[in-house]
N, C-alpha and C positions, 0 to 999 in steps of 0.2 A: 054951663058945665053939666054933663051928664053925671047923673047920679047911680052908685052899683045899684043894679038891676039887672032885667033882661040883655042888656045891651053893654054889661062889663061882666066879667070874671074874676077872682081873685085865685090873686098865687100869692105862697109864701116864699118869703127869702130865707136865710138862714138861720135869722131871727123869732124866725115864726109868725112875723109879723105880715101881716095880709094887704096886700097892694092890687089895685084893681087895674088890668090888663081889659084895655077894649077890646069891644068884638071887631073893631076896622084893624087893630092892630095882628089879633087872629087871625084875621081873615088873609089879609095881605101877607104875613108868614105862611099861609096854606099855597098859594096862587105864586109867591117868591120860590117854592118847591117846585113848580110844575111849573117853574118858566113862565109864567105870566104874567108876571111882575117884577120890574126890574131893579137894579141895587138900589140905586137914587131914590127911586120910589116908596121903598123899605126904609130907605134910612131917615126920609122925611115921617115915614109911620113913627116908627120908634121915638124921633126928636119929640113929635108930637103927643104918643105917650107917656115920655118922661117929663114936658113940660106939667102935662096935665095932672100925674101925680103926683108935683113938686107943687102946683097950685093947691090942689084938694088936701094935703098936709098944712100945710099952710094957713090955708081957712078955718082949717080945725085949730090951728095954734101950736101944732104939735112941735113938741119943743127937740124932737128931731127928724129933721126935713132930708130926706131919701129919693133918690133919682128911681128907686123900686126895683132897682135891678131887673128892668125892659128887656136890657139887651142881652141878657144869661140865656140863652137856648135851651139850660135843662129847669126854666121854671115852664 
């Protein structure tokens, strides 16, 4: 499991609360803009994103577990 660093981002939800957006899941919303990647491929990003911030909640123990709102286009 990657840890926030170089290689994740954080956004907030509405909560304010801070969820870490990987840079694959970035990258593949930049390249889904310009046609280079296709929907399947995105939405396997995404699934993948929100698994992994459903894990890393989790392992913290936090006593509420959040999909991080991945798939919100204005985080």
């Amino acid at each position: 499991m990657e840890r926030r660093g170089e290689n994740a981002h954080a956004v907030a939800d509405r909560t304010g609360w801070k969820h870490p957006t990987a840079e694959g899941l970035l990258n593949g919303i930049q390249e889904h803009a310009v046609a280079r990647l296709d929907d399947d491929s995105l939405a396997e990003l995404y699934d993948a994103a929100i698994k992994d911030t459903i894990a890393r909640l989790e392992a913290l123990g936090s006593p509420v577990v959040t999909d991080g709102e991945q798939r919100k286009s204005s985080l």
